[in-house]
C-alpha positions in Angstrom: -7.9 -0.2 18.4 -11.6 1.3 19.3 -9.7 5.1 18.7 -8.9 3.9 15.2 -12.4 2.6 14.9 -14.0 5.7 16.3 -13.3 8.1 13.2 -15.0 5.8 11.3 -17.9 4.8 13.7 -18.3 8.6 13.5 -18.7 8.6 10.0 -20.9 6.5 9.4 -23.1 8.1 12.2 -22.9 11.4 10.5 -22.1 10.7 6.6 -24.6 8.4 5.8 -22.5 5.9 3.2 -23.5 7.0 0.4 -22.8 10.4 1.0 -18.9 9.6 0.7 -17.5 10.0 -2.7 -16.1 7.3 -4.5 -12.6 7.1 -6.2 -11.4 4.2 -7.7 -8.2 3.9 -9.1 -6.8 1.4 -11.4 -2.7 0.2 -11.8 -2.8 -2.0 -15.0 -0.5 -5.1 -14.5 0.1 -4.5 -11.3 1.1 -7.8 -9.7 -0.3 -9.0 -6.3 3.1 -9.3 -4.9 5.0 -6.4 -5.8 3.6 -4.8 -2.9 5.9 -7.0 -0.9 8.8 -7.0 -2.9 9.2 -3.5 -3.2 8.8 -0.6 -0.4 5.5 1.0 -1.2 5.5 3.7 2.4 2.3 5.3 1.0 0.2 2.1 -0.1 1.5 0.9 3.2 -0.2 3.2 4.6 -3.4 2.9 3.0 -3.6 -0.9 3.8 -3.0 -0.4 8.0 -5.9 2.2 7.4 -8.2 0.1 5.6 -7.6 -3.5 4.0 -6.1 -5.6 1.6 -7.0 -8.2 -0.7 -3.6 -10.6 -0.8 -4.5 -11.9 -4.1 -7.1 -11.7 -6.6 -7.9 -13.8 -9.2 -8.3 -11.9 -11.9 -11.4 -13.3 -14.7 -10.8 -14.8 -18.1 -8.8 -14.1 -19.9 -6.2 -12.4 -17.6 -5.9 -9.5 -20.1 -6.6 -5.4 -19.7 -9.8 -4.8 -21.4 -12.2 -7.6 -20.2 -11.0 -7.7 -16.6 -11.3 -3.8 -16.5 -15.0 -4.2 -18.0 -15.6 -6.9 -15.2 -14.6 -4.7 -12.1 -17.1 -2.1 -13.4 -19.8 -4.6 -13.9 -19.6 -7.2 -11.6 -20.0 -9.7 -14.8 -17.4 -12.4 -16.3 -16.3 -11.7 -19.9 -18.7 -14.1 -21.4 -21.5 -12.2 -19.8 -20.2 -8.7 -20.6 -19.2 -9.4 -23.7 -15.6 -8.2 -23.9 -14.1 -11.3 -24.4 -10.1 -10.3 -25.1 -8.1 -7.6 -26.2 -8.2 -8.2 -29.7 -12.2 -10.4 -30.3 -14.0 -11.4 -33.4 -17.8 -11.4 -33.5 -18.8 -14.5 -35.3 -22.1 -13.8 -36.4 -21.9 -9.8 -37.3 -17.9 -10.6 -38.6 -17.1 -7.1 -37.0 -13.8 -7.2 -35.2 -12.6 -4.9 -32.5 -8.5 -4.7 -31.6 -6.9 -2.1 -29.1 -3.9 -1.6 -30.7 -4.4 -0.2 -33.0 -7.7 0.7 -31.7 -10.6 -0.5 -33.6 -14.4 -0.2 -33.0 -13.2 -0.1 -28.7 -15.9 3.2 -28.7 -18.5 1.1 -30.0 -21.7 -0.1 -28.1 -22.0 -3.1 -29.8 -19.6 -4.8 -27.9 -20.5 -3.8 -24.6 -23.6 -6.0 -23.1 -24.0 -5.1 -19.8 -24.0 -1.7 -18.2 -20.6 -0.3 -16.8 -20.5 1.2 -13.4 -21.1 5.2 -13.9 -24.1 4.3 -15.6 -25.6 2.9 -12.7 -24.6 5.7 -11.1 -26.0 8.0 -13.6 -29.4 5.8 -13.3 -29.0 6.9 -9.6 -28.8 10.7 -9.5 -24.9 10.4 -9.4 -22.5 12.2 -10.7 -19.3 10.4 -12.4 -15.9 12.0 -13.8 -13.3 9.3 -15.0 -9.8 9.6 -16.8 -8.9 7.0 -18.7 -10.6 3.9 -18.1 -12.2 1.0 -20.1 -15.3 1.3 -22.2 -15.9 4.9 -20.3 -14.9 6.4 -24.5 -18.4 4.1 -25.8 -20.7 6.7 -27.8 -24.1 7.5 -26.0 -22.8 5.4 -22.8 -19.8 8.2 -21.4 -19.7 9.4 -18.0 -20.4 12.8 -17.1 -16.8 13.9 -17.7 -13.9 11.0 -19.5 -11.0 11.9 -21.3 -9.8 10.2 -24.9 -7.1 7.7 -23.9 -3.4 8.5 -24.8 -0.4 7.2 -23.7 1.9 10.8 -23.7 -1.0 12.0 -20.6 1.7 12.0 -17.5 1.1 10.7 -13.7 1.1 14.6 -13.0 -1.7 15.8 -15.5 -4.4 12.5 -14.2 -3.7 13.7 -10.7 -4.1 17.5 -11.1 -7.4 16.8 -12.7 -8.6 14.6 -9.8 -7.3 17.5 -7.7 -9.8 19.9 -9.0 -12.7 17.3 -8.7 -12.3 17.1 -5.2 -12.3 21.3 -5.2 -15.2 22.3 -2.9 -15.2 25.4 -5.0 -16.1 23.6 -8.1 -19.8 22.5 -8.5 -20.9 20.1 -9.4 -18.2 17.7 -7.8 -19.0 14.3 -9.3 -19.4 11.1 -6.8 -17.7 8.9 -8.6 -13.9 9.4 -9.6 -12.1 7.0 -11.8 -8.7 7.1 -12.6 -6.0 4.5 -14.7 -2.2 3.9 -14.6 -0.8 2.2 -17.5 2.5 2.3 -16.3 3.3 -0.6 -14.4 1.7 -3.0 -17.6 3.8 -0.7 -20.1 6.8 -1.0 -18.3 6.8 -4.6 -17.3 5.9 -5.7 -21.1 9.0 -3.8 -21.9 11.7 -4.8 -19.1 10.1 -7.9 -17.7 8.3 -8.0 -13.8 11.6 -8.5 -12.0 13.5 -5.3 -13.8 15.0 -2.5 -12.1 12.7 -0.1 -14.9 9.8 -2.2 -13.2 11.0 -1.1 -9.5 11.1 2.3 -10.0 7.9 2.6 -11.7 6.8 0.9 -8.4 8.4 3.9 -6.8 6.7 6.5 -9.4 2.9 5.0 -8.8 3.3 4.9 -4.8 4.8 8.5 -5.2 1.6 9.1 -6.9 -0.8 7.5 -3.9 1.0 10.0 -1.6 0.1 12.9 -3.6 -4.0 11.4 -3.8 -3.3 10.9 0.3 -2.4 14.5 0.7 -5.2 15.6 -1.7 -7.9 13.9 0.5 -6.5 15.0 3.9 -7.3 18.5 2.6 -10.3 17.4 1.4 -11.9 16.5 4.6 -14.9 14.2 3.7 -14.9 11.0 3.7 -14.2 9.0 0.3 -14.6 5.5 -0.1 -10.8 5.3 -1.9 -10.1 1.7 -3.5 -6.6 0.9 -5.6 -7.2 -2.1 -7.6 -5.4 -3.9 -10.7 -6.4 -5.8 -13.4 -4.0 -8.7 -13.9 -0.3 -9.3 -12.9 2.8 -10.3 -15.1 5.0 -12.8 -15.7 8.3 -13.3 -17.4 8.6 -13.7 -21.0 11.1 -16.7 -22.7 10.7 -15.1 -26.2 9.4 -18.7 -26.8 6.2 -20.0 -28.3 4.8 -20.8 -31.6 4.5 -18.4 -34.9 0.7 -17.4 -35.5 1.8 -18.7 -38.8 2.2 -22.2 -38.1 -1.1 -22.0 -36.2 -3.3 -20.6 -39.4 -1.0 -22.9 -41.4 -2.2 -26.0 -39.7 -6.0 -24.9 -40.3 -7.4 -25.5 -43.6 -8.4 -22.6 -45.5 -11.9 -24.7 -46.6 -12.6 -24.8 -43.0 -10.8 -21.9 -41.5 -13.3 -19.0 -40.7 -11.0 -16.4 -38.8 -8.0 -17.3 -36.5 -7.3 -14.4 -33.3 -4.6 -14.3 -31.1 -4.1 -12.5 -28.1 -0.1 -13.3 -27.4 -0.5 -15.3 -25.2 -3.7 -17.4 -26.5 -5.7 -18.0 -29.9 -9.1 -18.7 -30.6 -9.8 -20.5 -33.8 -13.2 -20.0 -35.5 -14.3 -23.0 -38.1 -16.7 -22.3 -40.6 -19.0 -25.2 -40.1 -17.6 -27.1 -36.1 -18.6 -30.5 -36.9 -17.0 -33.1 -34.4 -15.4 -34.7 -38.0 -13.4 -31.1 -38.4 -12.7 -30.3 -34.9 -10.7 -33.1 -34.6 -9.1 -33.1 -38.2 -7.8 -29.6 -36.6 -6.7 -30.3 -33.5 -4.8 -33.2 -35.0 -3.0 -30.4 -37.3 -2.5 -28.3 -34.6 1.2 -27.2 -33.3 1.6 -29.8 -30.5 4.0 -28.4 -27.4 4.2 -29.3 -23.7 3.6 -25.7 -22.9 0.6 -24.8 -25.1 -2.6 -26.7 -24.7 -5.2 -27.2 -27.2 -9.5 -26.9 -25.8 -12.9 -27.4 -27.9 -15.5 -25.0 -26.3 -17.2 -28.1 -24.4 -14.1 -29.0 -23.1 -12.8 -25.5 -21.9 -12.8 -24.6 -18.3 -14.6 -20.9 -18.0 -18.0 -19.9 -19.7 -17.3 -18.9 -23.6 -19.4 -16.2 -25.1 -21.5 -17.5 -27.9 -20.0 -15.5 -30.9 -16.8 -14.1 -30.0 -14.8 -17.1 -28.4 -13.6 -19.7 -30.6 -14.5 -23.4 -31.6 -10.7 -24.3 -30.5 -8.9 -22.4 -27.9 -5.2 -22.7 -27.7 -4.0 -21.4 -24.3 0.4 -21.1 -23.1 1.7 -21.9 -20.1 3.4 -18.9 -18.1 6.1 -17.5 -20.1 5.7 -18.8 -23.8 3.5 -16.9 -26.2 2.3 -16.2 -29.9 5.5 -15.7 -32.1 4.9 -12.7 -35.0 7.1 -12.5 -37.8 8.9 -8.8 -36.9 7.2 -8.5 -34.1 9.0 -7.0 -31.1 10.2 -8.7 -28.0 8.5 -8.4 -24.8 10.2 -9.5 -21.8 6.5 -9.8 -19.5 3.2 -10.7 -20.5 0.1 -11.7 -19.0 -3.2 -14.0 -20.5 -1.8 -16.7 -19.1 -4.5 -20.0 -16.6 -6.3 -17.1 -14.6 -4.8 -19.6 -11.8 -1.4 -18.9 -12.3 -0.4 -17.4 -9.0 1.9 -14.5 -11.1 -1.6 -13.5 -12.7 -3.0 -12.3 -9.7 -3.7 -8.8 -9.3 -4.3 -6.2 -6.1 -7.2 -4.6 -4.1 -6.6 -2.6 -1.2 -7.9 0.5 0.1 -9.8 2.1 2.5 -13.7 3.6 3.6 -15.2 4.8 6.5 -17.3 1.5 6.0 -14.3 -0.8 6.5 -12.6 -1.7 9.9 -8.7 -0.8 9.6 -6.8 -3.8 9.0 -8.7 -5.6 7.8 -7.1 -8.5 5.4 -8.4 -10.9 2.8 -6.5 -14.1 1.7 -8.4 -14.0 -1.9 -11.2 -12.6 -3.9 -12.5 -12.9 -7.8 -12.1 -9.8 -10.1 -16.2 -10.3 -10.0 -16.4 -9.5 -6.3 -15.4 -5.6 -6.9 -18.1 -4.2 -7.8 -21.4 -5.4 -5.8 -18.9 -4.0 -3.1 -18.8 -0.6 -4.5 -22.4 -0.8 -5.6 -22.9 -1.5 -1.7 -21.4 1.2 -0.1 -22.3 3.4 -3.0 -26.2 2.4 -2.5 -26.6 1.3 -6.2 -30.0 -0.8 -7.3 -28.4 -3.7 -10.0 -29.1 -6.5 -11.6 -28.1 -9.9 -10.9 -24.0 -10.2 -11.2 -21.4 -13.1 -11.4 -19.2 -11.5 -8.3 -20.3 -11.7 -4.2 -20.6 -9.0 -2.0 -20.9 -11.9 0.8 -16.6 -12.5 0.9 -16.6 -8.8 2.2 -18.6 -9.9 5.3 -15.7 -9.6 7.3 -14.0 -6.8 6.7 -17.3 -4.5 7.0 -18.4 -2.5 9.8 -22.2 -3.0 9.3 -21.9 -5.9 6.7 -25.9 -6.3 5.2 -27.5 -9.7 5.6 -26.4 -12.3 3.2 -28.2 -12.5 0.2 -29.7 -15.4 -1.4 -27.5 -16.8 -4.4 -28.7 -15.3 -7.6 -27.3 -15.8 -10.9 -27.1 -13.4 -13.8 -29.0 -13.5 -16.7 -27.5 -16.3 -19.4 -25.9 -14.3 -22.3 -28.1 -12.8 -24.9 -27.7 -13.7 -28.4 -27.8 -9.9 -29.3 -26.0 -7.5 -27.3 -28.3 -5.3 -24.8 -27.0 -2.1 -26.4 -27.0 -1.3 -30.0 
């Protein structure tokens, strides 16, 4: 055991921490589990030379775009202000939707300030391919690419390949890169598919390759695999969006959004009176449950959450006249064990081995602001639940909480 910990007592003797690089890379819908169900040899690997998180529970709403906001901010959606995939901003009545995307390059919805900024603030250089809120104007990092979906596996890694090119100066400090794949696929074929499997196959194909890229590289890289929500199976079964709008009056109705697998309801003047006269109206199932905002479990954003919020149990969802089938889907109680996502990696900062039971999707970040050696603000996530697994964990902190949500975003 003390050879294995020598390389890394070494390191942090010689590379001070924050002289490591950081890359981060993101597997959207990758469940917690599927790195036990299916043989993964490289992530394998990665885990006996570093750590993993068995489960972590991702923020709400279990959905790409605010739980990929959170790891990069350390902040809950209500805080960051990207409250779903699809979100309507009550007082401005902007809207903003990724897919088709709408308004997802714009500041306004972005409240907090996303993780190469801080880096940025620090001297730091940043290079990311693909990732969440890294296409906002005026707020890019130093090098970010325009999302599509026709980039392959092949092209994202022979870009990181040339970041980590001595030869090529500047070499950024912070590398970011995102995997659709295993969301894409198990939307289409379901989580428990043999299309799901080999895509499995494809992204630890894809560790190897980054593995192999590093061991030439020679420095040490603080290299963390994380996802942002899992899957579940899909019935086909729910209730159509338009027996939901249906069941709202139009002289109270503001705006009704759904996500698939939950729907926020915005009234135009939330008296108690209305509220109830709604609910009452409402589609009434054993598998879809009906909230007011003082009733709901997690914090709500002031103008883009809803007066009602309608949330399905695992495997039902919204119902769209023509709309396709998918056979997995996600959004479902954050404490549904198949909505758990994955962090492993490893860092010359971690002892080898190392193994959490659980962690919050908030927790990421003051991590990697940690060993990274960023200055931030107050955050919702705990860089305390990595006490164990660090070499030279810092003292605990006294609790701090972050600032309440502004009424106006922080950046226009």
């Amino acid at each position: 055991m003390l050879l294995r910990l020598l390389p890394a007592f070494l390191c942090l003797a010689v590379w001070p921490c924050w002289a490591a690089k950081t890359l981060i890379i993101s597997f959207d819908g990758f469940r917690w589990d599927y790195l036990d169900r299916h043989p993964t040899p490289n992530m394998d690997r990665v885990i006996a030379e570093g750590f993993r998180v068995r489960q972590v529970r991702p923020a709400f709403p279990a959905l790409t775009f605010p739980n990929h906001v959170t790891l990069v901010t350390g902040l809950t959606p209500d805080q960051h202000g990207i409250t779903a995939n699809e979100i309507y901003d009550r007082q401005s009545g902007r809207e903003f939707d990724t897919s088709p995307p709408k308004e997802v390059d714009q500041p306004f919805w972005y409240q907090a300030p996303m993780l190469w900024e801080q880096a940025r603030a620090h001297k730091r250089r940043s290079a990311v391919y693909f990732w969440v809120g890294s296409e906002v104007i005026g707020r890019h990092p130093d090098r970010f690419f325009n999302f599509s979906y026709d980039v392959p596996i092949a092209t994202r890694l022979k870009r990181l390949q040339r970041w980590l090119n001595p030869n090529r100066r500047p070499n950024p400090d912070l590398m970011m890169l995102y995997f659709f794949e295993a969301d894409s696929i198990g939307h289409k074929h379901g989580p428990n598919s043999p299309e799901l499997a080999a895509t499995i196959k494809q992204l630890d194909d894809a560790v190897g390759e980054i593995l192999a890229m590093l061991a030439a590289h020679k420095e040490p890289v603080h290299l963390f695999f994380v996802s942002d929500h899992g899957m579940a199976e899909c019935r086909g079964e729910g209730v159509n969006i338009k027996d939901i709008e249906a069941a709202v009056p139009e002289r109270l109705r503001q705006k009704v959004v759904h996500n698939w697998t939950q729907t926020n309801i915005f009234l135009k003047s939330p008296s108690p009176k209305d509220l109830q006269s709604v609910l009452k109206q409402l589609p009434q199932r054993p598998y879809l449950k009906w909230y007011t905002r003082e009733t709901f479990p997690h914090g709500l954003h002031p103008h883009r959450n809803g007066d009602i919020i309608g949330i399905f149990a695992k495997g039902y969802q919204i119902l769209v006249d023509g709309g396709f089938r998918v056979y997995g889907a996600h959004g479902y109680p954050i404490e549904e064990p198949d909505m758990a996502a994955i962090c492993f990696g490893r860092s010359p900062a971690i002892k080898p081995g190392s193994t959490l039971a659980q962690t919050n999707m908030v927790d990421f970040f003051p991590l990697v602001a940690y060993l990274m050696k960023l200055e931030h603000g107050p955050v919702a996530g705990k860089l305390e639940v990595w006490q164990d697994i660090l070499i030279n964990p810092p003292p605990k902190a006294i609790p701090t909480q972050p600032p309440p949500t502004k009424e106006k975003p922080t950046h226009e």
